[in-house]
C-alpha positions as CSV (number, residue, x, y, z in Angstrom):
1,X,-71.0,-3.2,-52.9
2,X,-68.2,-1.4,-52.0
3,X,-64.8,0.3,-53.4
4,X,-62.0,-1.4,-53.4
5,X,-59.2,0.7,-52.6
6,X,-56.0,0.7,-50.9
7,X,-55.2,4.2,-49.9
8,X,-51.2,5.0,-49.2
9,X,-50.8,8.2,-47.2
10,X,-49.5,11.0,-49.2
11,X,-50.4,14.6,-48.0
12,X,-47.0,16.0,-49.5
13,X,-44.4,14.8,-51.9
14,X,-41.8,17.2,-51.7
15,X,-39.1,17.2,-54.9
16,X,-36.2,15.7,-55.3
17,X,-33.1,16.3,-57.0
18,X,-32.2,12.9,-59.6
19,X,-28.1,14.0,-58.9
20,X,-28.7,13.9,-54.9
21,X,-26.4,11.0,-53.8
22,X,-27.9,10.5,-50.4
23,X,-31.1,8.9,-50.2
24,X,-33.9,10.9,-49.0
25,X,-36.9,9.8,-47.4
26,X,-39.8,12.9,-48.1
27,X,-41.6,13.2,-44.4
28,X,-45.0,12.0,-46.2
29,X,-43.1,8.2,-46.7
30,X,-41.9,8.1,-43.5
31,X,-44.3,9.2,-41.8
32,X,-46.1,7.0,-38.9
33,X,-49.4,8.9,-39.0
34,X,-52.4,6.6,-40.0
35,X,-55.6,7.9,-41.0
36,X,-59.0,6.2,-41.4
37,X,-60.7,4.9,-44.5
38,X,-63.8,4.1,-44.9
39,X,-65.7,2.4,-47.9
40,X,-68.9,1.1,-48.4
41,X,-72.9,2.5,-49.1
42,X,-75.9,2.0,-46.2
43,X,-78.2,0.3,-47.9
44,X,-81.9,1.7,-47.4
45,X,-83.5,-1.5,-48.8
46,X,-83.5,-4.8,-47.1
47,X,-80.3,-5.9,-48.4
48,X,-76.5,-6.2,-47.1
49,X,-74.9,-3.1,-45.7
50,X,-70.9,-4.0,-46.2
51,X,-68.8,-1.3,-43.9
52,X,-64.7,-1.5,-44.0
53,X,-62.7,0.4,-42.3
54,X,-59.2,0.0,-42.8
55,X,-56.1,2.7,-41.8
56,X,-53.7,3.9,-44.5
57,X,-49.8,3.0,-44.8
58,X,-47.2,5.0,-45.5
59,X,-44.9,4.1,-48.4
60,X,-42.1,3.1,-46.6
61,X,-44.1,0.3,-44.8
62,X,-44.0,-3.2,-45.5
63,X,-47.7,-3.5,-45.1
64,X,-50.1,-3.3,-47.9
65,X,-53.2,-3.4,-45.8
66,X,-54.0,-2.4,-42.3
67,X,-57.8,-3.2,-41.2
68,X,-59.2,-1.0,-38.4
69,X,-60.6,-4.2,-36.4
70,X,-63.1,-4.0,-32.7
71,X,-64.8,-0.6,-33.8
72,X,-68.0,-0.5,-32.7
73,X,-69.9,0.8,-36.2
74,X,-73.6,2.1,-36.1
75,X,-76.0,3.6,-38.4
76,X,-78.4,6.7,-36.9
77,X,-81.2,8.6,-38.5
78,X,-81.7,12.2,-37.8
79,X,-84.8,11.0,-35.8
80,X,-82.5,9.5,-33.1
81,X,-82.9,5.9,-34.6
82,X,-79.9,3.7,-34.4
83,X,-78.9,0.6,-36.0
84,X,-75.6,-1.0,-34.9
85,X,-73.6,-3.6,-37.8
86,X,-71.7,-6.6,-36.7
87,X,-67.9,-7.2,-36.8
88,X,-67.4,-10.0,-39.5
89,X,-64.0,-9.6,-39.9
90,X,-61.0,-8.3,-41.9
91,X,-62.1,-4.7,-41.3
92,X,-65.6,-5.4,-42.2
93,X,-68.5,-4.6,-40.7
94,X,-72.6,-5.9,-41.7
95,X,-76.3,-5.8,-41.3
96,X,-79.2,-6.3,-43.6
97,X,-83.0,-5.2,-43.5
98,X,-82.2,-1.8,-42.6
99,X,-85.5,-0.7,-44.3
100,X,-84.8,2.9,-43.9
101,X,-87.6,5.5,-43.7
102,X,-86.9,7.8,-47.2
103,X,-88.1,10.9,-45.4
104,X,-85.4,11.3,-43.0
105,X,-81.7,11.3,-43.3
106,X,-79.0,9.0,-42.0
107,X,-75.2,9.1,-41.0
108,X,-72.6,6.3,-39.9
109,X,-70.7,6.1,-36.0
110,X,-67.7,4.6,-35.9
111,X,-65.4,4.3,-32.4
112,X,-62.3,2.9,-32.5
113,X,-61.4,0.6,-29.8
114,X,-59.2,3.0,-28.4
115,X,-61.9,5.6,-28.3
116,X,-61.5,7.4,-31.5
117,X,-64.9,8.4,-33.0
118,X,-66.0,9.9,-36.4
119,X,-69.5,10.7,-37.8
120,X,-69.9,11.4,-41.3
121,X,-73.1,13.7,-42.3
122,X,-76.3,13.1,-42.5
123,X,-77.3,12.5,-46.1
124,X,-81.0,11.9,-47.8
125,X,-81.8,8.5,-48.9
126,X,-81.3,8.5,-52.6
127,X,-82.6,5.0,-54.5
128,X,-80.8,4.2,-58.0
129,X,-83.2,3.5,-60.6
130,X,-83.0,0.0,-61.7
131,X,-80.4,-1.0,-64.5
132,X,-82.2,-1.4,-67.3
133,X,-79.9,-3.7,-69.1
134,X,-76.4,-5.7,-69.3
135,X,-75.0,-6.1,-72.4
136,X,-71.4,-7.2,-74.2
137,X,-69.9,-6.8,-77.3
138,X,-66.7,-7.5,-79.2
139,X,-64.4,-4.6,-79.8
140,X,-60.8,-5.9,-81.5
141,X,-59.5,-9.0,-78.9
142,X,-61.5,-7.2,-75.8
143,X,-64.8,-8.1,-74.6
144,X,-66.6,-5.1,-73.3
145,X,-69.4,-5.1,-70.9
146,X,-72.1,-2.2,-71.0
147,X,-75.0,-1.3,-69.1
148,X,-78.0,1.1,-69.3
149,X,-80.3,3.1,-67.4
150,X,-82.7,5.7,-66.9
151,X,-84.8,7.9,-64.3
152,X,-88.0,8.3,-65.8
153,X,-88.5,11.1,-62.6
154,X,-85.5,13.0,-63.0
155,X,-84.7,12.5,-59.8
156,X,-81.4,10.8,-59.9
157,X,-78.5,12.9,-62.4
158,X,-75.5,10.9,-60.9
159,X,-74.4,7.8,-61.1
160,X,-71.6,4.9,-59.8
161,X,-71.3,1.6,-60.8
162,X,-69.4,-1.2,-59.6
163,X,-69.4,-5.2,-59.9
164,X,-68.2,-8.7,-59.0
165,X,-67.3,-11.3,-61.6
166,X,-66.7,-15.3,-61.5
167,X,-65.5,-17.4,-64.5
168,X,-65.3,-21.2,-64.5
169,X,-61.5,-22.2,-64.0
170,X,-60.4,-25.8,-65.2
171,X,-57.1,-27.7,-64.1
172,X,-54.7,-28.8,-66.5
173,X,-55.6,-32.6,-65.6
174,X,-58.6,-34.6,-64.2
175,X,-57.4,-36.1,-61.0
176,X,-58.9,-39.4,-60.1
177,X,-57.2,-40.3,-57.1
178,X,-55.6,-38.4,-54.3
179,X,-53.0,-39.3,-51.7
180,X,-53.2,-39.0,-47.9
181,X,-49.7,-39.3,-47.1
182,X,-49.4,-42.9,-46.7
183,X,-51.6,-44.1,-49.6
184,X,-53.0,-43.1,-53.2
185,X,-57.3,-43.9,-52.8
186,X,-60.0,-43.0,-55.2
187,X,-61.1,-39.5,-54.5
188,X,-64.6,-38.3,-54.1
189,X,-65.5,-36.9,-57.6
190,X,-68.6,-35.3,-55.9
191,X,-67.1,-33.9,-52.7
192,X,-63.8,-33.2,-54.0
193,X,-63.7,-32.6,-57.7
194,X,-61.0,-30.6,-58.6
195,X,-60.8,-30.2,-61.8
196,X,-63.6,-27.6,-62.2
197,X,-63.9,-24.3,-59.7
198,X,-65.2,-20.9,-60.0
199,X,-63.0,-18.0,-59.3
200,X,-64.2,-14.5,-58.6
201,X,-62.8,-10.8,-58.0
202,X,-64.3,-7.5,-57.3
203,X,-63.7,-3.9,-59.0
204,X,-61.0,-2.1,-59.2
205,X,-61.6,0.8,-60.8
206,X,-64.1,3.8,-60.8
207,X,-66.6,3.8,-63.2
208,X,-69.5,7.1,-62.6
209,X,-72.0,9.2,-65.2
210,X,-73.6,11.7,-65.2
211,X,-76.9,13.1,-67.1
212,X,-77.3,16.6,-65.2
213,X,-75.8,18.1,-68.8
214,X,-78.3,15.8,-71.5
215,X,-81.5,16.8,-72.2
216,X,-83.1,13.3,-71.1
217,X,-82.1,11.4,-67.7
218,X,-81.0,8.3,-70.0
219,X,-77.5,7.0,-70.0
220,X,-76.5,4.0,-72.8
221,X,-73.3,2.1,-73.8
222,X,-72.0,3.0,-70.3
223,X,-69.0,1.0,-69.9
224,X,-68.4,-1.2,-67.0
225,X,-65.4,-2.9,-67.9
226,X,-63.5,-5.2,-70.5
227,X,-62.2,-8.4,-70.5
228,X,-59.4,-9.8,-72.9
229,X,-60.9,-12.3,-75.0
230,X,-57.6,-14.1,-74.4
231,X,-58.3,-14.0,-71.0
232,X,-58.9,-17.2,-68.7
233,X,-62.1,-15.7,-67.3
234,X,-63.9,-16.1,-70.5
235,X,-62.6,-19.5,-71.6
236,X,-65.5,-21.6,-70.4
237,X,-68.2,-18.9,-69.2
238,X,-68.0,-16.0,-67.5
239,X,-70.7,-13.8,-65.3
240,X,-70.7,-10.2,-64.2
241,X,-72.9,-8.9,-61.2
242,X,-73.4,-4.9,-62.0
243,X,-74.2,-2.7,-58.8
244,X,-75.5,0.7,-59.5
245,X,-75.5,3.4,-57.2
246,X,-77.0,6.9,-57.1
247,X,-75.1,9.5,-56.1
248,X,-75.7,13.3,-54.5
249,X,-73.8,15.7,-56.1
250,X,-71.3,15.8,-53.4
251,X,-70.8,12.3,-53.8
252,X,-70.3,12.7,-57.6
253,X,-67.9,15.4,-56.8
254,X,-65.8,13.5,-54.4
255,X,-65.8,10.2,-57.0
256,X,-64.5,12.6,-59.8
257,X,-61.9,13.4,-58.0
258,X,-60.6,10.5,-56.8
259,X,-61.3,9.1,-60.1
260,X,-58.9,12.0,-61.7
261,X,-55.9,11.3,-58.9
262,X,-56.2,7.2,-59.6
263,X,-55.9,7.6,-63.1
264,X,-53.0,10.1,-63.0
265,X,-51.3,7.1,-61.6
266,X,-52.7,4.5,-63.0
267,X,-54.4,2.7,-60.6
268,X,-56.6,3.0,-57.4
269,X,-54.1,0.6,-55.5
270,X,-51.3,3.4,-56.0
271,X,-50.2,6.2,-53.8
272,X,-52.9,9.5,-54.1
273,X,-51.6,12.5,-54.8
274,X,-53.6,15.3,-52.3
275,X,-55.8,14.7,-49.7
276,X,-59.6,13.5,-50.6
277,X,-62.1,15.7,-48.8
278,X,-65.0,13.1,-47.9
279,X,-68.2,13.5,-45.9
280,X,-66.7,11.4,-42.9
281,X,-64.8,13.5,-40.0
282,X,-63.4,12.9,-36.6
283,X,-64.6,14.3,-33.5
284,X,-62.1,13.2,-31.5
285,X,-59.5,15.1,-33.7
286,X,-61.7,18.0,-36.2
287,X,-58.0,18.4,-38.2
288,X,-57.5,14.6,-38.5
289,X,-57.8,13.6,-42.0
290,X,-60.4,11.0,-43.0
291,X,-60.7,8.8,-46.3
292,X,-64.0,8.0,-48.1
293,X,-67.7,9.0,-48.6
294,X,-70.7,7.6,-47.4
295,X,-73.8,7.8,-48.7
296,X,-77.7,6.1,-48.5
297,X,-79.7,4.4,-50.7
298,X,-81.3,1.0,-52.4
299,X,-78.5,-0.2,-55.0
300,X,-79.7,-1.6,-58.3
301,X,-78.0,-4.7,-59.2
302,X,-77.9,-6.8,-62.5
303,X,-76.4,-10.2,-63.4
304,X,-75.4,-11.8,-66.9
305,X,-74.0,-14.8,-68.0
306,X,-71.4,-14.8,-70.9
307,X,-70.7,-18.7,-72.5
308,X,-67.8,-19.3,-74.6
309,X,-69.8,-20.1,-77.5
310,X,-70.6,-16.2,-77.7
311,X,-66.7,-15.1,-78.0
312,X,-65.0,-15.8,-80.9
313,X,-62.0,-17.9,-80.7
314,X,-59.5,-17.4,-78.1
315,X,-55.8,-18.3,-78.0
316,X,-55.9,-19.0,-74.0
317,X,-54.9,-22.6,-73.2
318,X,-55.4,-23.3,-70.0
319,X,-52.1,-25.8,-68.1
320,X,-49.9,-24.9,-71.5
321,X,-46.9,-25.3,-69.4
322,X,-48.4,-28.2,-67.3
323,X,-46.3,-31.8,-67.6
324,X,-47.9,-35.1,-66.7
325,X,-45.2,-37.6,-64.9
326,X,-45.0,-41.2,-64.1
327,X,-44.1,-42.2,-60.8
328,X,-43.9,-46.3,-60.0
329,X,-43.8,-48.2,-57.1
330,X,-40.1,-50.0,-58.1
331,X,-38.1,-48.1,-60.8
332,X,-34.6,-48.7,-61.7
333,X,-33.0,-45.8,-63.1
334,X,-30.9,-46.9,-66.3
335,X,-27.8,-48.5,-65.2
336,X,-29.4,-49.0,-61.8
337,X,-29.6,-51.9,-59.8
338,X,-32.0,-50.8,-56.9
339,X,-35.2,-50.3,-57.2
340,X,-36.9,-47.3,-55.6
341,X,-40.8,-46.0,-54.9
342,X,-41.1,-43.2,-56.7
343,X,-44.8,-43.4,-55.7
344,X,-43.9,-42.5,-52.0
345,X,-41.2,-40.7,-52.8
346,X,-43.2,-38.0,-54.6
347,X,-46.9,-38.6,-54.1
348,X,-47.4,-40.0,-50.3
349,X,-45.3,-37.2,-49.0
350,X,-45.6,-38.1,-45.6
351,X,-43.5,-41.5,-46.4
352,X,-41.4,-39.5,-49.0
353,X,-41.2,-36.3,-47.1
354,X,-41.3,-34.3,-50.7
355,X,-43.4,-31.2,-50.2
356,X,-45.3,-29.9,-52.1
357,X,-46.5,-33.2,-53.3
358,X,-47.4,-34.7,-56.7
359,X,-50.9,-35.7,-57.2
360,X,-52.4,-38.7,-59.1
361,X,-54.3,-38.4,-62.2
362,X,-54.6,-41.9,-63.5
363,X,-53.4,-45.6,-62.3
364,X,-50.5,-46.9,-64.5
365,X,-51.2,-51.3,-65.3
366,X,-50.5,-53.9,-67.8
367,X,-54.1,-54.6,-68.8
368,X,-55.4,-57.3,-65.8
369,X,-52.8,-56.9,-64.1
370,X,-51.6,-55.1,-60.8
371,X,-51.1,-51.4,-60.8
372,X,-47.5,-50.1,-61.5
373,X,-48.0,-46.4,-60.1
374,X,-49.8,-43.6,-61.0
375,X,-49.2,-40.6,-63.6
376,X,-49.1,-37.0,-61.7
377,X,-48.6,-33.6,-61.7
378,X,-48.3,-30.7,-59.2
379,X,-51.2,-28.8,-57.0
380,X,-51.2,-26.0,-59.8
381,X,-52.0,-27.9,-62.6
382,X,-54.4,-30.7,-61.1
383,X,-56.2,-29.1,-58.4
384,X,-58.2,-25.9,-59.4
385,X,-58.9,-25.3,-55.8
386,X,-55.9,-23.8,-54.9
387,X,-57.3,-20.6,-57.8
388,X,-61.1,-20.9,-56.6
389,X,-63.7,-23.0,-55.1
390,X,-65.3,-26.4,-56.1
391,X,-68.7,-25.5,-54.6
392,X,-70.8,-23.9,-57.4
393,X,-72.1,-20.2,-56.4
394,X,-75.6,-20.6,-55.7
395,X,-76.9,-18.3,-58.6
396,X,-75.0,-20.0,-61.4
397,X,-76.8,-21.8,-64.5
């Protein structure tokens, strides 16, 4: 629900000359200004409203992401109605059930916790019209995911859409066993399977349309995205959660343009070329520059699932480059006349002291007879945790 980007301040790039010897550091890198940005949509309708704030770095910092944390962060209506959203963390700020009157307008407060404030402008409440469908198809090795909709009351002419995806992950081996540092003991295949997770990710890029030019308020074949069929998110099954958003023209205008500087460059994590004029401003500082848009309405949201079974073959192998060792309790190199436990050595790393440790697929035994040790591999190919999570999203099938 909201747009993922991480803004780098650049106001001016000045040019440089490739013969100059001496390095030269243009005063928009170095400079130790920060400005605010703020992403997110206050949701009208009884669902999450997801604020971040977060301040810009410069290019010459170290630091790819700065969250602005302790603002207090409020949502007021024009009829002096206010509605205050809870820290959760990371720069993010939440409530739910806003239930917002469509008759009056709406604006976000934000104060800094050292007393900066900024108000963006009122704006009407604006609903999207639901997504009327999800669809896929198969264009050369890339899976491309569409959607469609329509505003039978003309109401709406711009759009934005953007989405969250999770794909079933699969280590390279089943691990049946685990270690706790001292000893190897059957793991909890329930609890603490982890061979099978689910990874997810959000948007990165801006997808928005238009109908204020065609002669119906329809849009079709809208593309959300596309996904390599060689890709590991659609080697077992893949889902895609579309958010649609409706748009002022403003909004539209401000989107267009950000979606023109991103693409000059390539990406929305890069460095932006001019300054974004948003609806948000501070009144602590009218001249201070301020990132992002904010605008009001119900978000339309659509889910589909996509098996493998529906995409033709792929030549993704998940673990290709994984290796499955055996490790016993007395080996004797070749030559050798001491035995040693390769089992602590390499599994039980608290006896062993090896880190990161190996972990234990399968028992190694002459049949009826005593375990020998235990074949193993590392974390990355036998325990899918460490690339999602083991507990199954709640609106899988």
């Amino acid at each position: 629900m909201q747009f993922k980007v991480k803004f780098l301040l650049i106001l001016i790039i000045a040019g440089t000359i490739s013969s100059c010897k001496q390095i030269y550091n243009p005063p928009a890198i170095s400079s130790p200004n920060t400005y605010l940005v703020v992403e997110g949509v206050i949701n009208s309708g009884s669902d999450a409203t997801i604020i971040k704030l977060s301040n810009t770095v410069n290019l010459a910092s170290k630091v790819s992401v700065s969250p602005l944390l302790h603002a207090i962060v409020s949502v007021q209506g024009d009829q002096n109605v206010s509605y205050p959203l809870i820290e959760i963390g990371n720069g993010k700020y939440y409530t739910s059930n806003l239930n917002l009157d469509n008759s009056h307008k709406y604006r976000l407060i934000i104060i800094t916790s050292n007393s900066k404030s900024y108000y963006s402008d009122y704006v009407p409440v604006l609903d999207s019209p639901p997504i009327d469908s999800v669809f896929f198809n198969l264009n050369g090795n890339n899976v491309v995911i569409n959607s469609a909709t329509h505003d039978a009351t003309n109401t709406v002419q711009f759009y934005r859409w953007d989405f969250n995806e999770t794909w079933i992950i699969h280590s390279a081996f089943f691990s049946y066993f685990k270690s706790d540092g001292t000893k190897i003991t059957f793991r909890n295949l329930i609890d603490d399977n982890v061979y099978q997770c689910w990874s997810s990710d959000t948007s990165n890029s801006i997808v928005i349309n238009s109908t204020s030019k065609l002669k119906q308020a329809v849009i079709t074949n809208n593309i959300i995205t596309t996904v390599d069929k060689n890709s590991p998110k659609v080697v077992h099954k893949y889902s895609i959660l579309v958010n649609q958003y409706a748009l002022t023209g403003d909004a539209y205008k401000f989107w267009t343009n950000l979606k023109s500087n991103t693409e000059q460059l390539g990406s929305i994590f890069d460095a932006q070329p001019t300054q974004l004029i948003g609806n948000i401003h501070s009144t602590t500082n009218p001249n201070e520059p301020v990132i992002g848009y904010i605008s009001v309405g119900k978000v339309s949201t659509k889910r589909i699932f996509i098996d493998n079974q529906q995409i033709p073959f792929t030549n993704y192998r998940e673990g290709e480059e994984c290796v499955l060792d055996t490790f016993l309790y007395k080996y004797v190199s070749p030559g050798g006349k001491t035995a040693v436990n390769q089992v602590d050595e390499y599994i039980n790393y608290k006896i062993g002291g090896n880190y990161p440790p190996y972990i234990p697929v399968l028992p190694i035994s002459i049949p009826g007879g005593a375990v020998l040790g235990y074949s193993a591999s590392t974390s990355d190919c036998t325990d899918c945790t460490l690339r999602g999570t083991n507990i199954q999203p709640s609106y899988w099938k």
